[in-house]
C-alpha positions as CSV (number, residue, x, y, z in Angstrom):
1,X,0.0,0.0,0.0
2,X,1.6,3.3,-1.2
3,X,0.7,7.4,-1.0
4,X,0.5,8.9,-4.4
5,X,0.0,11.7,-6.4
6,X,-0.9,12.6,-9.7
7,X,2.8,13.0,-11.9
8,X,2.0,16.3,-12.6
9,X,0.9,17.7,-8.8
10,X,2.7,20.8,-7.8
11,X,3.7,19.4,-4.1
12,X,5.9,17.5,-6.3
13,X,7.9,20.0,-7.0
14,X,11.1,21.0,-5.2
15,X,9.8,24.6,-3.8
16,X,6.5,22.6,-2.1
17,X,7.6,22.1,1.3
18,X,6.8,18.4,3.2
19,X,7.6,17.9,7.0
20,X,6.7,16.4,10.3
21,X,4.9,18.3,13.4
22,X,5.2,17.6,17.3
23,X,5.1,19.8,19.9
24,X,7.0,20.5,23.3
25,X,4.1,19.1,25.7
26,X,3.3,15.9,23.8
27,X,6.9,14.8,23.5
28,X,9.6,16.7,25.8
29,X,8.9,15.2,29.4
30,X,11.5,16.5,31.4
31,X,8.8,18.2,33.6
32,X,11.6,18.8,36.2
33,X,14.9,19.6,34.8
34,X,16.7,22.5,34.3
35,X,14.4,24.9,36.1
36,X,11.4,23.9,33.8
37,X,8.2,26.0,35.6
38,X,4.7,24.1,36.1
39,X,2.2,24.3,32.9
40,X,-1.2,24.4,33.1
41,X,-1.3,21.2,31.9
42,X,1.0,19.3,34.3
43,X,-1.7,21.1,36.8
44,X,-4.5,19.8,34.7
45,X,-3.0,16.1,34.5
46,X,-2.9,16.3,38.5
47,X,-6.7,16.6,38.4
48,X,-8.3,13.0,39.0
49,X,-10.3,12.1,35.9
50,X,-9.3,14.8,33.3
51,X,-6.9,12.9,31.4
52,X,-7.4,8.9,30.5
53,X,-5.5,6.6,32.6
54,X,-4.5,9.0,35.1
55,X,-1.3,9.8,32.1
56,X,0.8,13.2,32.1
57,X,3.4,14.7,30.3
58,X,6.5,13.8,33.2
59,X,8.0,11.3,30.6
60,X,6.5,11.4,27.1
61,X,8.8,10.6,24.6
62,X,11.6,11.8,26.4
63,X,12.6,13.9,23.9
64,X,14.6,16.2,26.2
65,X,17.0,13.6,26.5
66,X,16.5,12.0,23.0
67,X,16.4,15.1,21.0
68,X,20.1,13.8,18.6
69,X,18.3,10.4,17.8
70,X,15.2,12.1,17.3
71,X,16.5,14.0,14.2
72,X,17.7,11.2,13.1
73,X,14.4,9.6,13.1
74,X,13.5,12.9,11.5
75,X,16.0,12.7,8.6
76,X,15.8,9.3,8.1
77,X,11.8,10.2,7.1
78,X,13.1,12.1,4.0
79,X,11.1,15.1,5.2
80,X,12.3,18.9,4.2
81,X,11.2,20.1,7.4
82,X,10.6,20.0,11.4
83,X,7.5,21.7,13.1
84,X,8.0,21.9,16.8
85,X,7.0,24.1,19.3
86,X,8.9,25.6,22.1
87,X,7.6,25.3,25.5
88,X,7.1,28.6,27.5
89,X,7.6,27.1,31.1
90,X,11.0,26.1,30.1
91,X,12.4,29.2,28.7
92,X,11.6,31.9,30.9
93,X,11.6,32.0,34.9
94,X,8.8,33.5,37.4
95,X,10.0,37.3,36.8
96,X,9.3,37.1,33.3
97,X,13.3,36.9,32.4
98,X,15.1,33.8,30.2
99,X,15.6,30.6,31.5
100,X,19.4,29.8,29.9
101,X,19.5,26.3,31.0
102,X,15.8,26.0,28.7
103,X,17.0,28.0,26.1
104,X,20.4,26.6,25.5
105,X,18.5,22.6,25.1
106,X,16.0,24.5,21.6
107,X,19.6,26.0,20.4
108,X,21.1,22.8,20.8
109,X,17.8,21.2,18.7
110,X,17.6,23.4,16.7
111,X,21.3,23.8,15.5
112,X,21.0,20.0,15.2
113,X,18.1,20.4,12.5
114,X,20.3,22.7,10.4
115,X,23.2,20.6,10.6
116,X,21.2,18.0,9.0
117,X,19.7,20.0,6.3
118,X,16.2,20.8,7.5
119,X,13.9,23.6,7.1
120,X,12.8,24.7,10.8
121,X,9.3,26.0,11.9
122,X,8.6,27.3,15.3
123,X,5.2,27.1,17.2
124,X,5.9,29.5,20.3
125,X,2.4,28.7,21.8
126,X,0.6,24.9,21.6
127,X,-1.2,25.5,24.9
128,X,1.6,24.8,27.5
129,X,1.1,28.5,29.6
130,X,3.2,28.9,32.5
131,X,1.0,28.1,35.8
132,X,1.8,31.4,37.5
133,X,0.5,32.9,34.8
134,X,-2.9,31.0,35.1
135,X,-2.9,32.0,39.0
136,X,-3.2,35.4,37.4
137,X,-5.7,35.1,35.2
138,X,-4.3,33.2,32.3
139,X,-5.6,33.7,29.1
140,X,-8.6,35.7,31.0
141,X,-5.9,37.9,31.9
142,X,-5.6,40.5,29.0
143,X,-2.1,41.0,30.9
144,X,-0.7,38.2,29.4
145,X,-1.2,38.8,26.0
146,X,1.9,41.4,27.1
147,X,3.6,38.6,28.8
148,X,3.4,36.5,25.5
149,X,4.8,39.1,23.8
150,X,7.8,39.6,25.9
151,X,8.3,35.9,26.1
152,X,8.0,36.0,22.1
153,X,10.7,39.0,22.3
154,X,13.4,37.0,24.7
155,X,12.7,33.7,22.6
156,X,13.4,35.0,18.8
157,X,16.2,37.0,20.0
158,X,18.0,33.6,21.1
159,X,17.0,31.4,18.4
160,X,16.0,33.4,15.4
161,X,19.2,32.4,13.4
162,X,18.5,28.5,13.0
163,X,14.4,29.4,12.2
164,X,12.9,29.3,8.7
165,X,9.2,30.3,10.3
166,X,7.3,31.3,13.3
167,X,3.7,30.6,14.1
168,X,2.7,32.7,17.5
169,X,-0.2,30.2,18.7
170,X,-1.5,26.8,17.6
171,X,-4.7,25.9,17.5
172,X,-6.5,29.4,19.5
173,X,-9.7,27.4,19.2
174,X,-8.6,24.4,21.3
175,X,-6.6,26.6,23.9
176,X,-9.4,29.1,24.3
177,X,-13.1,27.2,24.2
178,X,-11.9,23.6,25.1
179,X,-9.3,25.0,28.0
180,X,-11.6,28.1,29.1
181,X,-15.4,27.2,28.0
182,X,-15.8,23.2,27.8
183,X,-13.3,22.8,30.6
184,X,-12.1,19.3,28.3
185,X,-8.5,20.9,27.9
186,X,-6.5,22.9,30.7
187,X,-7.3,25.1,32.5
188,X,-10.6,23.1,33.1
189,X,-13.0,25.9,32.8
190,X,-15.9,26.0,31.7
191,X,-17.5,29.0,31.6
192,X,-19.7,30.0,28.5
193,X,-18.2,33.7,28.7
194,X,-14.5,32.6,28.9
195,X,-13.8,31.1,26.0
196,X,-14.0,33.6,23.7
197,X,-12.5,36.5,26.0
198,X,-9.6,33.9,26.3
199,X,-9.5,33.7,22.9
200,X,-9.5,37.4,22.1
201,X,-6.6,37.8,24.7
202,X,-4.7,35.3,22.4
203,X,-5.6,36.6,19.2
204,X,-4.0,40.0,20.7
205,X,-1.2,38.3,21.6
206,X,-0.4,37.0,18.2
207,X,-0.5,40.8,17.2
208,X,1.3,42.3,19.9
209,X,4.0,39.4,19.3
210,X,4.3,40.2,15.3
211,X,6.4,43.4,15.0
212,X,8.5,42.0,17.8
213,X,9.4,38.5,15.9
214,X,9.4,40.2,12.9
215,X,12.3,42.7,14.0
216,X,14.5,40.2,15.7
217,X,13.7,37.8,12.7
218,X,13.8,39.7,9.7
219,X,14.4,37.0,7.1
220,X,11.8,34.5,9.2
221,X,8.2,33.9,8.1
222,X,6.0,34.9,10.8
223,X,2.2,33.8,10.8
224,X,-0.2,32.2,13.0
225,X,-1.8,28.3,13.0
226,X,-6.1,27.4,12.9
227,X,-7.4,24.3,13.1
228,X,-10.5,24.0,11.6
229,X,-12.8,21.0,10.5
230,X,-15.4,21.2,7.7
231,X,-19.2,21.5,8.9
232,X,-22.4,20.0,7.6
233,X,-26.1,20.1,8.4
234,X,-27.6,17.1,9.0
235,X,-30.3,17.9,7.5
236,X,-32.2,20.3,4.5
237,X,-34.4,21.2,7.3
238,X,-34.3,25.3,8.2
239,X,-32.8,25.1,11.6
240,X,-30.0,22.2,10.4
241,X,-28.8,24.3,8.3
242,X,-29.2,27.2,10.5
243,X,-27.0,25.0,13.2
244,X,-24.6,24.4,10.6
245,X,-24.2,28.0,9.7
246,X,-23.4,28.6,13.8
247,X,-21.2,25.8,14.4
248,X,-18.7,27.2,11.1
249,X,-19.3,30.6,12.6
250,X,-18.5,30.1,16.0
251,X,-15.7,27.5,15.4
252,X,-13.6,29.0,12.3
253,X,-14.9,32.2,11.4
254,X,-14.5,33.8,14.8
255,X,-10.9,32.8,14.5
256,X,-10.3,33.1,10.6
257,X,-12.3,36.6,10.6
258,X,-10.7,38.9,13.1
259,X,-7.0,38.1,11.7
260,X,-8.2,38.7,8.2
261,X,-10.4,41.6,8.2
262,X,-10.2,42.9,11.6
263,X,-13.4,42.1,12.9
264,X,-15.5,39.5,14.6
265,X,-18.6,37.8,12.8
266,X,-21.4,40.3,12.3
267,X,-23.8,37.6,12.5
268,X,-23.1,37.6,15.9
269,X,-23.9,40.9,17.0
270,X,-27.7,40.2,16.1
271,X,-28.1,36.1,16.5
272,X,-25.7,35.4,19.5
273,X,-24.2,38.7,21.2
274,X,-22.7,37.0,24.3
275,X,-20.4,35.0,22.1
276,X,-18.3,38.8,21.4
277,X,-15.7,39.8,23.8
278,X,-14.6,42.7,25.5
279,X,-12.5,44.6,22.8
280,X,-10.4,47.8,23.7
281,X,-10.0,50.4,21.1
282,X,-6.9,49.3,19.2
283,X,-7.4,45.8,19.5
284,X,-8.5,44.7,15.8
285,X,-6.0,47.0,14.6
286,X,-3.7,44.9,16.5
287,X,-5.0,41.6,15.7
288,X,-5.3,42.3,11.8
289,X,-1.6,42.7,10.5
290,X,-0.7,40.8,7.6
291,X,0.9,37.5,7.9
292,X,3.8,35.8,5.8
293,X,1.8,32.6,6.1
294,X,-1.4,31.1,7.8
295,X,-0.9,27.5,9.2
296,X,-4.3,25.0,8.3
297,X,-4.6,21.8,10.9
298,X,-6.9,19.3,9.5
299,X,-8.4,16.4,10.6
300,X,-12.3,15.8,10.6
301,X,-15.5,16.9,9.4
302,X,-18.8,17.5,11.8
303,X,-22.5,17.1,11.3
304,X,-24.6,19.5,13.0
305,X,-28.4,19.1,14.1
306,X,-30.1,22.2,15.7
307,X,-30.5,22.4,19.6
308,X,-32.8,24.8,21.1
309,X,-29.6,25.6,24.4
310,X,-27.0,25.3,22.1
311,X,-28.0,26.1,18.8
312,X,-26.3,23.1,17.5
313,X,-25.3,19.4,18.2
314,X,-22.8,17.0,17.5
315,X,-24.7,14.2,15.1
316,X,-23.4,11.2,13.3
317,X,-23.6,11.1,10.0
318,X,-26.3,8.9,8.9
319,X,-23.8,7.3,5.9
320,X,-21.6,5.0,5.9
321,X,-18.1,6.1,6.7
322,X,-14.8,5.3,8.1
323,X,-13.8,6.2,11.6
324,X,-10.4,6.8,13.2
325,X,-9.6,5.2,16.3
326,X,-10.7,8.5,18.4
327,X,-14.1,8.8,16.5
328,X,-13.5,11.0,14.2
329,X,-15.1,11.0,10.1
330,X,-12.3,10.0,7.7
331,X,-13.9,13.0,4.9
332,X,-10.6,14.2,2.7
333,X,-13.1,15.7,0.4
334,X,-14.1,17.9,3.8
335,X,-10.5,18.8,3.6
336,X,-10.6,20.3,-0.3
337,X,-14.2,22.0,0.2
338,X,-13.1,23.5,3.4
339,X,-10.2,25.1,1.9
340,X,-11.6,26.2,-1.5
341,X,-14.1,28.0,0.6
342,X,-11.7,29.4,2.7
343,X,-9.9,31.0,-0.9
344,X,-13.2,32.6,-2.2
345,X,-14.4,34.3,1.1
346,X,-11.2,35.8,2.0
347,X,-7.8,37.4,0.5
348,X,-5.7,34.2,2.4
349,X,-2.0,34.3,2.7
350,X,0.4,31.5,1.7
351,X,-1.3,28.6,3.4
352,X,0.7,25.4,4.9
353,X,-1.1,22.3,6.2
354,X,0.7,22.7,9.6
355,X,-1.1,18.8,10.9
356,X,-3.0,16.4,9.4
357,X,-3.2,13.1,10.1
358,X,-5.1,10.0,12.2
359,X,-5.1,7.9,15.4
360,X,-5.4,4.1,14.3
361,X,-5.0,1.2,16.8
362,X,-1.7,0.4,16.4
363,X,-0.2,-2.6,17.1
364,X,3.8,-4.2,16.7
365,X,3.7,-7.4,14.9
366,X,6.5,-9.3,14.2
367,X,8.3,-6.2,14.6
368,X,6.1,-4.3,12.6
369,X,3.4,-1.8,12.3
370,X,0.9,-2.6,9.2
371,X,-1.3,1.0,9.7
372,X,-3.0,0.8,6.3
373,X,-5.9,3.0,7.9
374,X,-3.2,5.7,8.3
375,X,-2.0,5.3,4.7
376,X,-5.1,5.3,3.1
377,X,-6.3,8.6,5.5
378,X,-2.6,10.4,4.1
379,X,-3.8,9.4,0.4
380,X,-6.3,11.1,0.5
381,X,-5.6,13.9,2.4
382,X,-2.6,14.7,0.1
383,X,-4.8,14.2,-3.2
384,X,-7.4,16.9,-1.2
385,X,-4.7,19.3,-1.0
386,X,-3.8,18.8,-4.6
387,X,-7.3,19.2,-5.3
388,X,-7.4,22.3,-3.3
389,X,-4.4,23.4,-5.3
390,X,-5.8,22.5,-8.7
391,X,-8.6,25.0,-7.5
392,X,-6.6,28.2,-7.1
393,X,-5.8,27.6,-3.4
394,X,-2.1,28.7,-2.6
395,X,-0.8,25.9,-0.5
396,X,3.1,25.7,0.0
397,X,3.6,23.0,2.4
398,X,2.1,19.9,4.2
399,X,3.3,18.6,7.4
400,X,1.9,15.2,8.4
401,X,0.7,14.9,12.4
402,X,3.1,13.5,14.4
403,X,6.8,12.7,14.3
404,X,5.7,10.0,16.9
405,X,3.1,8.8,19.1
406,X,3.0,10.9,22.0
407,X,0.9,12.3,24.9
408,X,-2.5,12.7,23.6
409,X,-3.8,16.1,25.8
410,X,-7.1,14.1,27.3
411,X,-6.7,11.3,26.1
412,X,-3.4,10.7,27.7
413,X,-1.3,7.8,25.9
414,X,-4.4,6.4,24.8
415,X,-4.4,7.5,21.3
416,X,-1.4,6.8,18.6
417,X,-1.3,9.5,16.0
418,X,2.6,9.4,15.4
419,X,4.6,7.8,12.0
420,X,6.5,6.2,14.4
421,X,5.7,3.8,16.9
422,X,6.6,4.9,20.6
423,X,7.0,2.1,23.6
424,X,6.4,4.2,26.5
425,X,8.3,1.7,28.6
426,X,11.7,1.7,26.5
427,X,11.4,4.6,24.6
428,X,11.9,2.5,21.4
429,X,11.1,4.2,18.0
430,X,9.7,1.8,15.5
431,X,8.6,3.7,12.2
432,X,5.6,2.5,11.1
433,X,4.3,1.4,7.2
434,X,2.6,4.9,7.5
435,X,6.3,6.5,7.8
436,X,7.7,4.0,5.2
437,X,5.4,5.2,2.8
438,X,5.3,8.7,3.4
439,X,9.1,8.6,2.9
440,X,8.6,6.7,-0.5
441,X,6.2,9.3,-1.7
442,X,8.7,12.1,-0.8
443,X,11.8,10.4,-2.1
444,X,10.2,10.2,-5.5
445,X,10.3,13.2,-5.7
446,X,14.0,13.1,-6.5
447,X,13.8,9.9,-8.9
């Protein structure tokens, strides 16, 4: 079983970028060491029942102490590129000033990467905040939208010469309503207000944090990353539809809309005020700069009934399709329709695919890891973005999620999303078919 792509697709060309993502969190571990400072989510992990099996982040991969075989692992892929992120609570201490000891182990990574070849890009933020921060506030806190910045300042200062690109946040979606609103992600809130206040206070961030990155990285990309999923109605019916319109509105246009034209959804101000947050005069200004890039993370489609609370609800779709191993639709044609829409309704800059990919019960046998669900799901995600691209879409890059198998956030070490087989025990890498063929599809590239 094999990835392919038509002979004449333009990711096959030597400027279309094709990489690997982790982040700090899922893979470091090393909680302890070197003056690292609590997280939210080593807090959150602490918290009986919040994360399946009781799991946290104290071991991981180990990549702290693995990072030189790691890049190995990642060079041995055949990938042009590395997408990390870097982990606030390691770099900088209590009063806001660097962590050396933190600092000095992303030089030595990241030097490492270069050595071997590899294009770099950085994720400053993939929702590890600083605990004392939290105590504060967190991202209710519109003070730390100034401490992101200054820990955006100290960070591409040190490291700016071995980075190719910077995104400020990942995900603001995930961070903001599932950490602040749903209370599924850390912090554990879950007040309906919160969420999107949190998520303005990031979206600030990412603005406050762009001149800064962009002066101490001139010749850097700077942009930010969204995850979005495609939604449907799950019905013809007046109020499926209308539940479909809410759920796109609330999950991806509040995000998409306020970086690209300044402001939130108008819809909002007559259907659903108490979804808009407090915004100071400046703010959109602030949050609107253009971007080198916009990162695009991928992985699902959603069906949406109408709920009378709510507005909308999480149905099934009533045909027959795949699942992944955490529940979620297998729809690559979601993928090319959500970002063709994306391309007519607003003036987009270069995209990447920052993470796609699927969790699939993996299992070793005989030494090895036959994931066909995962090659079929990277098939046809590809073709989508070559679909996407066909259609006008300006796509650059495609960075398959993960590296490894890691520390899956709630779901603790539950779920296996990586390329690479992890035994939490040994630490043993073991790349899986998935990687194999991913590696084969890249390496044609040079036949």
């Amino acid at each position: 079983m094999s990835i392919t792509l038509p002979s004449n697709s333009k990711m096959l060309t030597s400027d279309f970028i094709f990489g690997v993502a982790t982040a700090s969190f899922q893979i470091e571990g090393a909680t302890n060491v070197d003056n690292r400072l609590p997280s939210i989510w080593d807090t959150f992990c602490a918290i009986p029942g919040k994360v399946k099996g009781a799991d946290n982040g104290d071991q991981a991969c180990d990549h702290y102490h693995l990072w030189k075989e790691d890049i190995q692992l990642i060079k041995h892929l055949g990938v042009d590129a590395y997408r990390l992120s870097i982990a606030w609570p390691r770099v900088m201490d209590e009063k806001g000033e660097a962590n050396q000891a933190g600092l000095n182990f992303y030089r030595n990574l990241l030097t490492g990467l270069k050595a071997e070849g590899l294009k770099v890009f950085v994720t400053l933020y993939h929702w590890d905040l600083p605990q004392h921060l939290e105590n504060k506030g967190g991202w209710l806190n519109r003070e730390t939208a100034y401490q992101f910045k200054q820990y955006a300042d100290i960070v591409t200062k040190e490291l700016a010469e071995w980075v190719d690109s910077w995104a400020t946040f990942n995900e603001p979606f995930c961070a903001a309503i599932l950490g602040y609103e749903l209370g599924i992600h850390a912090p554990g809130l879950s007040e309906p207000e919160y969420g999107r206040q949190a998520a303005h206070h990031i979206l600030l961030a990412h603005g406050l944090a762009l001149p800064v990155i962009r002066k101490n990285a001139p010749t850097s990309q700077v942009g930010i990353v969204l995850n979005m999923n495609r939604s449907y109605a799950a019905s013809e019916k007046a109020e499926d539809q209308f539940a479909c319109l809410m759920r796109e509105t609330l999950d991806n246009q509040f995000f998409i809309e306020p970086l690209i034209k300044g402001q939130y959804p108008q819809l909002l101000k007559t259907v659903a005020p108490h979804y808009l947050p407090t915004i100071l005069p400046g703010d959109m200004d602030i949050i609107a700069q253009p971007m080198d890039f916009l990162g695009m993370n991928f992985y699902t489609c959603n069906h949406n009934a109408y709920d009378a609370e709510a507005m909308f609800k999480n149905v099934k779709n009533t045909e027959q399709v795949e699942y992944t191993d955490i529940g979620w639709e297998i729809a690559p044609h979601a993928f090319t329709e959500l970002l063709v829409n994306l391309h007519k309704q607003y003036d987009l800059p270069p995209l990447y695919i920052t993470e796609n990919g699927a969790a699939c019960a993996d299992e070793i046998v005989d030494g090895e890891i036959n994931d066909e669900q995962r090659i079929r799901y990277l098939d046809g995600h590809l073709n989508a973005v070559n679909l996407a691209m066909e259609s006008g879409v300006d796509i650059r890059g495609y960075f398959a999620w993960s590296l490894m198998d890691n520390f899956e956030w709630a779901e603790g070490y539950s779920k296996r999303f990586g390329l690479t087989y992890v035994d939490y025990q040994t630490q043993e890498r073991t790349i899986k078919r998935s990687g194999h063929a991913y590696r084969a599809l890249l390496n044609s590239r040079h036949a």
